[in-house]
LUMROLO-567089 format. One record per residue (C-alpha): residue in three letters; x negated, y, z negated; residue number from 1. Coordinates in steps of 0.05 Angstrom, whole numbers, plus 5000, padded with zeros to 4 digits. Layout:
! LUMROLO-567089
<rec mitor="ALA" X="X" Y="Y" Z="Z" margu="NUM"/>
...
***
This chain:
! LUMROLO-567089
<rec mitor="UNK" X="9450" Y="1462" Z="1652" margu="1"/>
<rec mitor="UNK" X="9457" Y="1394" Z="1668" margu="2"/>
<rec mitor="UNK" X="9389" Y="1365" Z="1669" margu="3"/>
<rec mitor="UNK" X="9319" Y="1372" Z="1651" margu="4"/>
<rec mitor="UNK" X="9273" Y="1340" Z="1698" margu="5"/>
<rec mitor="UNK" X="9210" Y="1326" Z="1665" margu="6"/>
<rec mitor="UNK" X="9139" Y="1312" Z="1701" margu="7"/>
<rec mitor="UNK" X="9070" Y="1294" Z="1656" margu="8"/>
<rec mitor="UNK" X="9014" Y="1307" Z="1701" margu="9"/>
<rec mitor="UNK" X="8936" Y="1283" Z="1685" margu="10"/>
<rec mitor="UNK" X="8889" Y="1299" Z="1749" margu="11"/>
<rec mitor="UNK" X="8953" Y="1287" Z="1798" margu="12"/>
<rec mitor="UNK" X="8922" Y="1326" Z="1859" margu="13"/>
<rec mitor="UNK" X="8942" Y="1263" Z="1905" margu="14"/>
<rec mitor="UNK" X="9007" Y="1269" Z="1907" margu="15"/>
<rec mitor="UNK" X="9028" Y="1311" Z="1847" margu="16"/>
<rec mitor="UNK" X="9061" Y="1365" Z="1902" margu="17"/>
<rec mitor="UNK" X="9093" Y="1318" Z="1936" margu="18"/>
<rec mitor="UNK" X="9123" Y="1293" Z="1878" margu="19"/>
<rec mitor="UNK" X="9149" Y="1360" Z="1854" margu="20"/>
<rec mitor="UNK" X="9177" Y="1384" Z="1923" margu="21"/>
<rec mitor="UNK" X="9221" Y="1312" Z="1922" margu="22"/>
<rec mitor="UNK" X="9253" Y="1341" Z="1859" margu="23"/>
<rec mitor="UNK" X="9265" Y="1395" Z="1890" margu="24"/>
<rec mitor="UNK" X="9298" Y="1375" Z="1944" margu="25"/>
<rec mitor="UNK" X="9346" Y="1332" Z="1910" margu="26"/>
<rec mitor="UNK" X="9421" Y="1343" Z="1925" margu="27"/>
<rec mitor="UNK" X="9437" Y="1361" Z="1853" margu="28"/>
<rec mitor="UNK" X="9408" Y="1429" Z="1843" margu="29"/>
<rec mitor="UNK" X="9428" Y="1437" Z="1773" margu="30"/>
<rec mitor="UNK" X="9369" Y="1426" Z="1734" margu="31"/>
<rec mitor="UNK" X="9302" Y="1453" Z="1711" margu="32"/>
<rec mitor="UNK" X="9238" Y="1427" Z="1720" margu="33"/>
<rec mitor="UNK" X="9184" Y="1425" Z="1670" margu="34"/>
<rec mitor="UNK" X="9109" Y="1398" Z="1686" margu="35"/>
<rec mitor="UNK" X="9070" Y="1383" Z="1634" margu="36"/>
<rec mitor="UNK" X="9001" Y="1376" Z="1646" margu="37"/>
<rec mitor="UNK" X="8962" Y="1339" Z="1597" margu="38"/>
<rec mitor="UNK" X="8884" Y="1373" Z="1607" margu="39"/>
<rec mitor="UNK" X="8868" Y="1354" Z="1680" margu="40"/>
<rec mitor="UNK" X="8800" Y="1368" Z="1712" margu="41"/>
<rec mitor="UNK" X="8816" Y="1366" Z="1785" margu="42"/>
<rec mitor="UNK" X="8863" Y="1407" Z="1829" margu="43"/>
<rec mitor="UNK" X="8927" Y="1390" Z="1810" margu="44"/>
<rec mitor="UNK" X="8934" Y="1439" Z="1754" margu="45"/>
<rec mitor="UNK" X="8923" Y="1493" Z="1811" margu="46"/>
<rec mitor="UNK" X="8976" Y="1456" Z="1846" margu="47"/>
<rec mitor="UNK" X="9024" Y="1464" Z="1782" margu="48"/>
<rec mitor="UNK" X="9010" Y="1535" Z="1781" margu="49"/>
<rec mitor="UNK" X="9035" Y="1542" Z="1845" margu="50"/>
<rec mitor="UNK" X="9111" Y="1538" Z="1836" margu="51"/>
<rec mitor="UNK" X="9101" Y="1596" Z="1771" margu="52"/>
<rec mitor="UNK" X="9150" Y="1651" Z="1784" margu="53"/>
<rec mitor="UNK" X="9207" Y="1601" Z="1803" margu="54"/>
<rec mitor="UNK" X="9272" Y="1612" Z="1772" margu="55"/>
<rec mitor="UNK" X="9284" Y="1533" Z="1739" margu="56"/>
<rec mitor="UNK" X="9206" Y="1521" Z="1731" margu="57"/>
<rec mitor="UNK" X="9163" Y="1514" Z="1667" margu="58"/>
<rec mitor="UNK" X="9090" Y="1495" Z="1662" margu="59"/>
<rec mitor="UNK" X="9063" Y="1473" Z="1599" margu="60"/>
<rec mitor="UNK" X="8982" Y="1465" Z="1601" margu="61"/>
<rec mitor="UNK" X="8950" Y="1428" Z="1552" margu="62"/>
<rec mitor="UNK" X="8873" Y="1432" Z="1540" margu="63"/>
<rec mitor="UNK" X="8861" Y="1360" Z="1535" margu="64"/>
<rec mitor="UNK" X="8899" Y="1285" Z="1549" margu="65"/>
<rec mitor="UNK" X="8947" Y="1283" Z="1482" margu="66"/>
<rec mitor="UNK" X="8985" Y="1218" Z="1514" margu="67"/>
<rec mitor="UNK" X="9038" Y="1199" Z="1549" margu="68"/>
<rec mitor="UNK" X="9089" Y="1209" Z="1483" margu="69"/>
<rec mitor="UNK" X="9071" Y="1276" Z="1463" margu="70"/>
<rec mitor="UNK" X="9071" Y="1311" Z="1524" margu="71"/>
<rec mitor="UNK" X="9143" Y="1285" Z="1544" margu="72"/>
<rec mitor="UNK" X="9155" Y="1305" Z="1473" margu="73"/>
<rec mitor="UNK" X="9139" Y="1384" Z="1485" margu="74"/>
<rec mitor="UNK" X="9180" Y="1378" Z="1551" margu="75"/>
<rec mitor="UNK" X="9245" Y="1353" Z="1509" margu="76"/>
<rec mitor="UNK" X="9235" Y="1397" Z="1458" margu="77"/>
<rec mitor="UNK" X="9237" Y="1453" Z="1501" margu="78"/>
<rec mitor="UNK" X="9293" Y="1423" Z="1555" margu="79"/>
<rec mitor="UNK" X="9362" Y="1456" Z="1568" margu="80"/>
<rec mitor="UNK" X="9395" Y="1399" Z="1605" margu="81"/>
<rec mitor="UNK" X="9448" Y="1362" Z="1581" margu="82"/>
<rec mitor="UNK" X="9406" Y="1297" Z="1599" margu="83"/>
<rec mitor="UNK" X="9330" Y="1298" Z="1606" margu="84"/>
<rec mitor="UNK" X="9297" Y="1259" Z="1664" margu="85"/>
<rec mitor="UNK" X="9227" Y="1238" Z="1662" margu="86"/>
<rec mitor="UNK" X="9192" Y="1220" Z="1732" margu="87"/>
<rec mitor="UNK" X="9118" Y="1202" Z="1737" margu="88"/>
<rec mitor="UNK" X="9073" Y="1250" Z="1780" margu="89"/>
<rec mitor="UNK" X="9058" Y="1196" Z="1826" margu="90"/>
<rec mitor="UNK" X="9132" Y="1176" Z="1846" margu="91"/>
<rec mitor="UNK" X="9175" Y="1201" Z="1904" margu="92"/>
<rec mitor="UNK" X="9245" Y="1220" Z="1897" margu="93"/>
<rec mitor="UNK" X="9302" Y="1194" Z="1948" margu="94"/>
<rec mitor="UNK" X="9349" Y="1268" Z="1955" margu="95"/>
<rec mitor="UNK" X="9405" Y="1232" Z="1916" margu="96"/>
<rec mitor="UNK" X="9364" Y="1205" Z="1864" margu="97"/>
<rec mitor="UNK" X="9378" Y="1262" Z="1804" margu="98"/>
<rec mitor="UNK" X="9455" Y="1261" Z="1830" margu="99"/>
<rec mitor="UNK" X="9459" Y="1175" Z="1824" margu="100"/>
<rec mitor="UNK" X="9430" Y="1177" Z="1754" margu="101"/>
<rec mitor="UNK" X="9482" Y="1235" Z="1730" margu="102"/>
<rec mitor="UNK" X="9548" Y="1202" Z="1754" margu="103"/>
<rec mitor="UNK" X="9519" Y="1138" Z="1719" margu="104"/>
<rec mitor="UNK" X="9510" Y="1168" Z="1655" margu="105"/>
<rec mitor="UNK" X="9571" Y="1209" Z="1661" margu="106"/>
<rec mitor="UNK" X="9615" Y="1144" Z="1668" margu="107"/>
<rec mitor="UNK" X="9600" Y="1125" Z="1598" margu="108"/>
<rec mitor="UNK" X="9581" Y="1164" Z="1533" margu="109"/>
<rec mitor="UNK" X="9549" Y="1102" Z="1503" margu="110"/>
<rec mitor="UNK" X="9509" Y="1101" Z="1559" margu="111"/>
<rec mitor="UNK" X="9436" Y="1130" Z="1531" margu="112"/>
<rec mitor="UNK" X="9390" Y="1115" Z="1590" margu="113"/>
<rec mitor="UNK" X="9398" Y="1107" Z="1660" margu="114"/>
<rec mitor="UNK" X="9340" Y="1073" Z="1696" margu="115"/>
<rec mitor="UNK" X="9318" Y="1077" Z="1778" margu="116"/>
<rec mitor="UNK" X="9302" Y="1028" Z="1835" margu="117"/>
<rec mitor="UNK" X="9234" Y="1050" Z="1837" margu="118"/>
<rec mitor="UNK" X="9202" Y="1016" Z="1895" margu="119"/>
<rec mitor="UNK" X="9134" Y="1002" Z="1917" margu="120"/>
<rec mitor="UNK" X="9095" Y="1065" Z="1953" margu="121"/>
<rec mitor="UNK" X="9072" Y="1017" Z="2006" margu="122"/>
<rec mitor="UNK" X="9114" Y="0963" Z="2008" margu="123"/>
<rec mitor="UNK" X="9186" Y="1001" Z="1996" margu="124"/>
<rec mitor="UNK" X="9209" Y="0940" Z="2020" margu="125"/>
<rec mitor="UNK" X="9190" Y="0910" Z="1944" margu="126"/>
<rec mitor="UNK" X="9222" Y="0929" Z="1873" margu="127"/>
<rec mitor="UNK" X="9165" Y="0957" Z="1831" margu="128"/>
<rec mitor="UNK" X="9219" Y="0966" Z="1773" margu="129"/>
<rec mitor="UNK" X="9294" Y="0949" Z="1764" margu="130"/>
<rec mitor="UNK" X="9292" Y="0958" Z="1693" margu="131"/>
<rec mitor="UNK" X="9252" Y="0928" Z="1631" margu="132"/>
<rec mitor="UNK" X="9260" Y="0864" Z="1590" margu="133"/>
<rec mitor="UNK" X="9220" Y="0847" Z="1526" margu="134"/>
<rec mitor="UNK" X="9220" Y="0765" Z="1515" margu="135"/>
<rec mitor="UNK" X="9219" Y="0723" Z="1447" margu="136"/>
<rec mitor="UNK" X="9147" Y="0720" Z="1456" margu="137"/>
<rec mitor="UNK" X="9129" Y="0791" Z="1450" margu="138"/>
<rec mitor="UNK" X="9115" Y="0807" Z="1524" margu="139"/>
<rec mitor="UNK" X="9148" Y="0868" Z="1562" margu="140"/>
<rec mitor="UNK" X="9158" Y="0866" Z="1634" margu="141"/>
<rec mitor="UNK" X="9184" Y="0901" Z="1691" margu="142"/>
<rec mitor="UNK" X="9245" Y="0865" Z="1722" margu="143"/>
<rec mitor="UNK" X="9234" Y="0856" Z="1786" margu="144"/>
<rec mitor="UNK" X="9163" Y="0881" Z="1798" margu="145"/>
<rec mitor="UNK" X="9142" Y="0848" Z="1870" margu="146"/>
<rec mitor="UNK" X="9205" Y="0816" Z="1890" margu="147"/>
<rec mitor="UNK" X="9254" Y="0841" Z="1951" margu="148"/>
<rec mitor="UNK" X="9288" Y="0903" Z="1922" margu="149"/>
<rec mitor="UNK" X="9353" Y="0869" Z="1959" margu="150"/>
<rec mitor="UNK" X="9359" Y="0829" Z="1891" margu="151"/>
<rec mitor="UNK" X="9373" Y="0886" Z="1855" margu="152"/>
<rec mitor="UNK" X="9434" Y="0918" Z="1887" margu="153"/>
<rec mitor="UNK" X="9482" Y="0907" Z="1835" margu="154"/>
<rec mitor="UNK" X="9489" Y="0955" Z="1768" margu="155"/>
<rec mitor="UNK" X="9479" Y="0920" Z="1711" margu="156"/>
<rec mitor="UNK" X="9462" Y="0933" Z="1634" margu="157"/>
<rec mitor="UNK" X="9381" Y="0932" Z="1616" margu="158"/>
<rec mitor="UNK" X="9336" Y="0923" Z="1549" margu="159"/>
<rec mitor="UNK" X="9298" Y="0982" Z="1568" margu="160"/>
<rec mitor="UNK" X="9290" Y="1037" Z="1625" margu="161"/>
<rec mitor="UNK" X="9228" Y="1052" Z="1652" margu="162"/>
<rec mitor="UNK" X="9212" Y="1121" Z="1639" margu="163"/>
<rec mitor="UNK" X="9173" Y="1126" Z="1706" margu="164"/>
<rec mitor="UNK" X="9237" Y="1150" Z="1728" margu="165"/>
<rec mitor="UNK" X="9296" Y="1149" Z="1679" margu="166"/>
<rec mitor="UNK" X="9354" Y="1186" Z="1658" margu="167"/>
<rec mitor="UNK" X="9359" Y="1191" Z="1578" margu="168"/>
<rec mitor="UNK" X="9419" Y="1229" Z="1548" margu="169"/>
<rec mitor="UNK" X="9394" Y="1287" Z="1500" margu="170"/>
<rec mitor="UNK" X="9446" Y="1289" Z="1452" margu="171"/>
<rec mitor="UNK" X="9431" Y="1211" Z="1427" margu="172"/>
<rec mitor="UNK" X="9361" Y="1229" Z="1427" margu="173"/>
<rec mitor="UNK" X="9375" Y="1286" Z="1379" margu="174"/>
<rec mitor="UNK" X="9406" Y="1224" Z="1336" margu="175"/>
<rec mitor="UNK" X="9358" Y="1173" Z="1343" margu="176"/>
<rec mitor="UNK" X="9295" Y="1219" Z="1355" margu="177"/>
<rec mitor="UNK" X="9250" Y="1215" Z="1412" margu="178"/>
<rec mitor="UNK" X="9184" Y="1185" Z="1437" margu="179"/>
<rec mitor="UNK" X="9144" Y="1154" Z="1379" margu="180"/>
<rec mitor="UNK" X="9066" Y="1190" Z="1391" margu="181"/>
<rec mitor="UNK" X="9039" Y="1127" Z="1359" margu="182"/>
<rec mitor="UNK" X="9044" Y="1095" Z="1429" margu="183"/>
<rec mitor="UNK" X="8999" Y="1138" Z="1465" margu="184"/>
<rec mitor="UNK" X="9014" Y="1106" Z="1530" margu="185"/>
<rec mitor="UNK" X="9049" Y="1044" Z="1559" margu="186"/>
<rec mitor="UNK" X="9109" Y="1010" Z="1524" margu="187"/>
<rec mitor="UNK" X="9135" Y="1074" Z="1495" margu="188"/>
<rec mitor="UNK" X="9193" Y="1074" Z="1539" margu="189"/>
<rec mitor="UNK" X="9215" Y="1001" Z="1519" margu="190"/>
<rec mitor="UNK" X="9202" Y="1029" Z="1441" margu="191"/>
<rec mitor="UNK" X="9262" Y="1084" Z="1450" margu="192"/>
<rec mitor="UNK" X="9305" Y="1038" Z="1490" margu="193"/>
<rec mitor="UNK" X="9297" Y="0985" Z="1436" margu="194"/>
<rec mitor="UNK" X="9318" Y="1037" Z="1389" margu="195"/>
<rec mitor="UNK" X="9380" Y="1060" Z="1423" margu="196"/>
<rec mitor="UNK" X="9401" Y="0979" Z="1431" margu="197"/>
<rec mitor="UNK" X="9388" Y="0978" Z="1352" margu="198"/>
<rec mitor="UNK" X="9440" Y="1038" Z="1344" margu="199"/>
<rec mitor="UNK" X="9484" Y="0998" Z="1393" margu="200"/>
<rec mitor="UNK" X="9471" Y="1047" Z="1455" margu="201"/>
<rec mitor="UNK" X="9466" Y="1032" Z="1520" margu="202"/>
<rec mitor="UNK" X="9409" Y="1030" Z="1568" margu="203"/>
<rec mitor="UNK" X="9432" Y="1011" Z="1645" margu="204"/>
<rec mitor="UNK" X="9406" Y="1003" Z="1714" margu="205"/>
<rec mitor="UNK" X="9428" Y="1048" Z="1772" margu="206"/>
<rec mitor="UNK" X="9402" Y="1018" Z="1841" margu="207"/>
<rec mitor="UNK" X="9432" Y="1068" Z="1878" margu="208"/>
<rec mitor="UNK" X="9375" Y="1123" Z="1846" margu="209"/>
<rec mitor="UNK" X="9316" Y="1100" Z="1891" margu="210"/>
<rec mitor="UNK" X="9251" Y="1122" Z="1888" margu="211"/>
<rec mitor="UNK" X="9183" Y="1112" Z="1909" margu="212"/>
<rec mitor="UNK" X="9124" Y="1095" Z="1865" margu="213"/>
<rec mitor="UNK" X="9043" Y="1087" Z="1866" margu="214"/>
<rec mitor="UNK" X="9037" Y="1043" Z="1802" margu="215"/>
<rec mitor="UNK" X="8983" Y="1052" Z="1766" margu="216"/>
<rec mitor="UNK" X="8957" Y="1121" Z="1800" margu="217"/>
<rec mitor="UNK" X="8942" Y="1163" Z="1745" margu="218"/>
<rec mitor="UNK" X="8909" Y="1107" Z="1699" margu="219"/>
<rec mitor="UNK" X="8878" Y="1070" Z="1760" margu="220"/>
<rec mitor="UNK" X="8908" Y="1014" Z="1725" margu="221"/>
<rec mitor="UNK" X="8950" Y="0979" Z="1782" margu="222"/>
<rec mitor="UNK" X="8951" Y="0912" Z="1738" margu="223"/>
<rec mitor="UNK" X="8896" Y="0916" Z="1680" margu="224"/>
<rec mitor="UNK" X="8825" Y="0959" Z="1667" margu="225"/>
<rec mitor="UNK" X="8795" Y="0969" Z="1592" margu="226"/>
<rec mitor="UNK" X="8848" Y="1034" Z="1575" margu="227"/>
<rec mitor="UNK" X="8913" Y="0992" Z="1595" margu="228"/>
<rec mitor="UNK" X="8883" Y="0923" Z="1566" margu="229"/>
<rec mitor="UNK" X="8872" Y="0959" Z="1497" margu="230"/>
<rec mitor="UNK" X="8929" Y="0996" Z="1505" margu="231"/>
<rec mitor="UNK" X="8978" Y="0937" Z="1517" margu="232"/>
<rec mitor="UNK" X="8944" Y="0891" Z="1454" margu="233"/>
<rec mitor="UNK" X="8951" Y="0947" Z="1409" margu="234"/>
<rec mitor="UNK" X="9025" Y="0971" Z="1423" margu="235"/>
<rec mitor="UNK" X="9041" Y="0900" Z="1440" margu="236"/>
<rec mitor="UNK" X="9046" Y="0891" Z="1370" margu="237"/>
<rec mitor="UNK" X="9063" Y="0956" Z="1352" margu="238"/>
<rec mitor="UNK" X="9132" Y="0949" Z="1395" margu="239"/>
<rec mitor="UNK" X="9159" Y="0889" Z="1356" margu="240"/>
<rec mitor="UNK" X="9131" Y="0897" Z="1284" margu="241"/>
<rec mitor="UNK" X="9165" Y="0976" Z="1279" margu="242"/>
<rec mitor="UNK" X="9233" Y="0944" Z="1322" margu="243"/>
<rec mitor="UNK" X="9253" Y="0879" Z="1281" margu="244"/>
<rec mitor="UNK" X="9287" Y="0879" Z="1220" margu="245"/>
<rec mitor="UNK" X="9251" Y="0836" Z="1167" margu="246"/>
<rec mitor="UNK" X="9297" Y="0774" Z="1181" margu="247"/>
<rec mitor="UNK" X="9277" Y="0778" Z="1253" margu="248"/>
<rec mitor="UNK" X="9206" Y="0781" Z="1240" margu="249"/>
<rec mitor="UNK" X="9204" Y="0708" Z="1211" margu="250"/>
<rec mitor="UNK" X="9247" Y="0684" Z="1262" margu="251"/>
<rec mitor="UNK" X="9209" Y="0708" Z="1315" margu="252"/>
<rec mitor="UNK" X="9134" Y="0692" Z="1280" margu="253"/>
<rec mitor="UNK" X="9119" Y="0630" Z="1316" margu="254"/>
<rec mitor="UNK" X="9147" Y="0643" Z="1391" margu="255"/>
<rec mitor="UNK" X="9107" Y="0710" Z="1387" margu="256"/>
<rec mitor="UNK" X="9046" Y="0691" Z="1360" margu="257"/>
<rec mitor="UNK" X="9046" Y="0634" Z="1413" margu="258"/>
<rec mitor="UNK" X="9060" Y="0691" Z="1460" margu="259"/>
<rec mitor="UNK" X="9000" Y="0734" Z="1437" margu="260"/>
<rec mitor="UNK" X="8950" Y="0671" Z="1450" margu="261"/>
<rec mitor="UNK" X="8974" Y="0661" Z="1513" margu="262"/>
<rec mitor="UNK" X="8958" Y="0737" Z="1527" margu="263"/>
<rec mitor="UNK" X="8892" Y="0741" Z="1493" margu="264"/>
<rec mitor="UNK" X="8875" Y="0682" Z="1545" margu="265"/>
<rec mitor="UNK" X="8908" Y="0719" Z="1609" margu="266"/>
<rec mitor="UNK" X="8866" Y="0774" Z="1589" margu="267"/>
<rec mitor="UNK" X="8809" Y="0736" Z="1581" margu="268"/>
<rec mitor="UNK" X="8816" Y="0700" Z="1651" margu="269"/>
<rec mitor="UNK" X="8813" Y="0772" Z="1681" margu="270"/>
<rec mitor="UNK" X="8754" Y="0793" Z="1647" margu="271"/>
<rec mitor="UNK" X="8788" Y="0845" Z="1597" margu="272"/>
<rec mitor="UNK" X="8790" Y="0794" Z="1534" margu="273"/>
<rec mitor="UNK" X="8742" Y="0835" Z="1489" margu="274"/>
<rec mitor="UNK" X="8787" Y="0908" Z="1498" margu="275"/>
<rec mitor="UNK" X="8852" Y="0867" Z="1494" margu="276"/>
<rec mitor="UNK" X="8821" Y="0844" Z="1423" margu="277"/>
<rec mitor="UNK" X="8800" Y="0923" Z="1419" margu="278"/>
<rec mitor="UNK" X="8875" Y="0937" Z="1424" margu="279"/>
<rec mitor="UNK" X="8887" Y="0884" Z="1365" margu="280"/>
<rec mitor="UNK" X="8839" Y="0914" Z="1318" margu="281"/>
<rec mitor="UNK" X="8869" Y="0985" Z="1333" margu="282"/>
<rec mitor="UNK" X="8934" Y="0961" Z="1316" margu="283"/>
<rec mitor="UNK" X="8914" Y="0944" Z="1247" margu="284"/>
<rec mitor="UNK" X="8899" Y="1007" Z="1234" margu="285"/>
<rec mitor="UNK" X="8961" Y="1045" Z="1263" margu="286"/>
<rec mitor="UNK" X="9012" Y="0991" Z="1231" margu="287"/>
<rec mitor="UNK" X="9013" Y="1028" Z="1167" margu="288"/>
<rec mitor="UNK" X="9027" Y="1094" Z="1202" margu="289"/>
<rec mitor="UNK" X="9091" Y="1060" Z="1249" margu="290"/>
<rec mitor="UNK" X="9158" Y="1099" Z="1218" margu="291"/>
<rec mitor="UNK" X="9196" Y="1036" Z="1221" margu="292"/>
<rec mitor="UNK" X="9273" Y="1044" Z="1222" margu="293"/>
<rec mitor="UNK" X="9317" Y="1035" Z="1158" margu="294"/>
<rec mitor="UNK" X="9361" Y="0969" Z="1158" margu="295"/>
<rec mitor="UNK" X="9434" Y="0984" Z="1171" margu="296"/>
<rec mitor="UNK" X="9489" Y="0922" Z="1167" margu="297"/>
<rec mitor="UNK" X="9529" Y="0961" Z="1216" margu="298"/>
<rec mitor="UNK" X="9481" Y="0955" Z="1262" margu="299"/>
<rec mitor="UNK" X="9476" Y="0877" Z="1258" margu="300"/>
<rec mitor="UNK" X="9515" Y="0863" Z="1316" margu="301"/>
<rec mitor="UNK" X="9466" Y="0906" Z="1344" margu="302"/>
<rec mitor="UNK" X="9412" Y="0863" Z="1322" margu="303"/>
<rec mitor="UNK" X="9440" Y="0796" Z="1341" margu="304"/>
<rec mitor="UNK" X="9448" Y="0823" Z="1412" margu="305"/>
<rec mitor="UNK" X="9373" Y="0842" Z="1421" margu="306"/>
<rec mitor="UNK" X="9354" Y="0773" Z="1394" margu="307"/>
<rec mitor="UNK" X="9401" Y="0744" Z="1448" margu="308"/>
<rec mitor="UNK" X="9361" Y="0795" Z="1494" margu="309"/>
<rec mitor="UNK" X="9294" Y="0765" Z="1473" margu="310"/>
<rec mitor="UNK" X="9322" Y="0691" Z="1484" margu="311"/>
<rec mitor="UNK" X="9351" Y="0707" Z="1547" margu="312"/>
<rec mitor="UNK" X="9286" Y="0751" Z="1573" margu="313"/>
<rec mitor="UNK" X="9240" Y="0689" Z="1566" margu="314"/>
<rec mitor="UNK" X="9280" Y="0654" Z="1613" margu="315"/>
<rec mitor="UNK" X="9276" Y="0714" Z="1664" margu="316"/>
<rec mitor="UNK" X="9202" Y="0713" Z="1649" margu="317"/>
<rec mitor="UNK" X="9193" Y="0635" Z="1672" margu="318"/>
<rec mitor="UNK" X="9243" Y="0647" Z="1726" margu="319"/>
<rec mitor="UNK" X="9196" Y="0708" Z="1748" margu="320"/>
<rec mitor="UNK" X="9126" Y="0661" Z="1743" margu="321"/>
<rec mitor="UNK" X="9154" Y="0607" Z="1783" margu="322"/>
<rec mitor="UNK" X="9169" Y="0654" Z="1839" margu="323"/>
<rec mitor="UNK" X="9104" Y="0691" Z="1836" margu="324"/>
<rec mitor="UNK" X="9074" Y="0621" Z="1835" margu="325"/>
<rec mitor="UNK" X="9111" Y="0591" Z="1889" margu="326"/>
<rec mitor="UNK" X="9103" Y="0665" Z="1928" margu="327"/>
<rec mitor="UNK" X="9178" Y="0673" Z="1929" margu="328"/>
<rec mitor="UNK" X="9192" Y="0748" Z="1938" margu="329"/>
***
């Protein structure tokens, strides 16, 4: 089988079937799906049971919300596909969307994860995601997120793929193992693709594999509440501290922790300054539980081309304020 398309669903009812049926209705019909559903309380777990009896379909139902992490986790372990797709329940599907991602992939065997031209639900005219970036200062962002999705025409290598909707190749996650549970949601995506770039695999960006997305649907979170502010200051430190070597660390002190003061201020601007600190304190606690990779000096080209990623991502990340300032789309 050539891919396992993987769904997480938590009280989904909105759109949940309309996100399955754009699955399957893709061109490429050689896949399975498997919806996870992670202990949802309104209909859409009815709506999951629905498609039971079909051929390629699995539903796994568990009794409460374990996170983002561990249910993609029971999907992979599970999955017969050569490559494993995740796509959020609140995203939409273009028919050659499974089919774009493959022939990417297939092009190169380096190539680890693919990532989409998600778009916005309402405004398809706008990227909502072209790819992710992580700057020198600690912050991960979507590329793109608000700007014409006529920018982003052109394939092009990426720090991270969103796993919204992304293509990952299952034979390199067998090598470099797969979503880290610590991160119980956001930034877990940008945590694999970090560790991929640290093995010196690829992550890309396909704009040809389009879909549609309602950001922030199944959190409510379409740019911060308490869950997402706590969740962002804890794994906001998580990210970096588990990623970077030692060496790295010290170089990087001073840019991030300038970067984390300028956050616990944006937060605080927005109302959401005592959970982002919530997210802090939690992160003391979990950094002594973070499985941080062994240093390997075959891997420091590797290294020295995620610190010119982290250089290189600040400047995006000015570039990307100035236009949001300035209203350029």
């Amino acid at each position: 089988m050539k891919a396992s398309v993987i769904i997480p669903n938590l009280n989904g009812a909105g759109w949940l079937r309309d996100s399955i049926e754009s699955v399957w209705a893709q061109t490429e019909q050689d896949f399975e799906l498997i919806v996870i559903d992670n202990g949802s309380t309104d209909e859409s777990l009815e709506i999951a049971r629905s498609y039971r009896g079909h051929d390629r379909y699995t539903l796994i139902e568990n009794a409460t919300n374990t996170g983002f992490s561990h249910a993609v986790n029971q999907g992979i372990a599970i999955a017969k596909g050569e490559y494993v797709a995740l796509f959020n329940n609140d995203a939409f599907a273009e028919p050659d969307w499974l089919a774009e991602l493959l022939k990417t992939a297939d092009a190169d065997p380096k190539i680890f994860a693919v990532s989409s031209l998600m778009l916005r639900y309402y405004e398809p005219e706008l990227a909502d995601d072209a790819g992710d970036y992580v700057t020198i200062l600690g912050f991960a962002c979507k590329r793109g997120d608000g700007l014409k999705a006529s920018r982003y025409t052109k394939p092009c290598r990426v720090f991270s793929a969103c796993g919204g909707a992304a293509l990952y190749r299952k034979s390199i996650l067998d090598k470099i193992g797969v979503f880290d549970e610590l991160f119980f949601a956001y930034y877990e995506d940008v945590d694999l693709s970090w560790r991929a770039n640290n093995f010196g695999y690829k992550n890309v960006y396909c704009p040809t594999a389009r879909c549609r997305h309602i950001c922030g649907a199944t959190t409510g979170a379409v740019r911060y509440n308490p869950f997402k502010s706590i969740q962002s200051g804890r794994n906001s430190i998580l990210l970096p501290y588990k990623n970077q070597p030692l060496v790295m660390l010290i170089l990087n002190f001073i840019p991030m922790l300038l970067g984390y003061l300028l956050k616990v201020v944006m937060f605080r601007l927005r109302g959401f300054g005592g959970d982002y600190a919530k997210g802090f304190a939690e992160a003391k606690v979990a950094l002594p539980k973070v499985n941080k990779p062994k240093f390997y000096w075959r891997n420091l080209p590797n290294y020295i081309w995620v610190e010119c990623s982290l250089i290189v991502g600040l400047f995006q990340y000015i570039v990307y304020r100035v236009q949001r300032a300035l209203k350029i789309t």
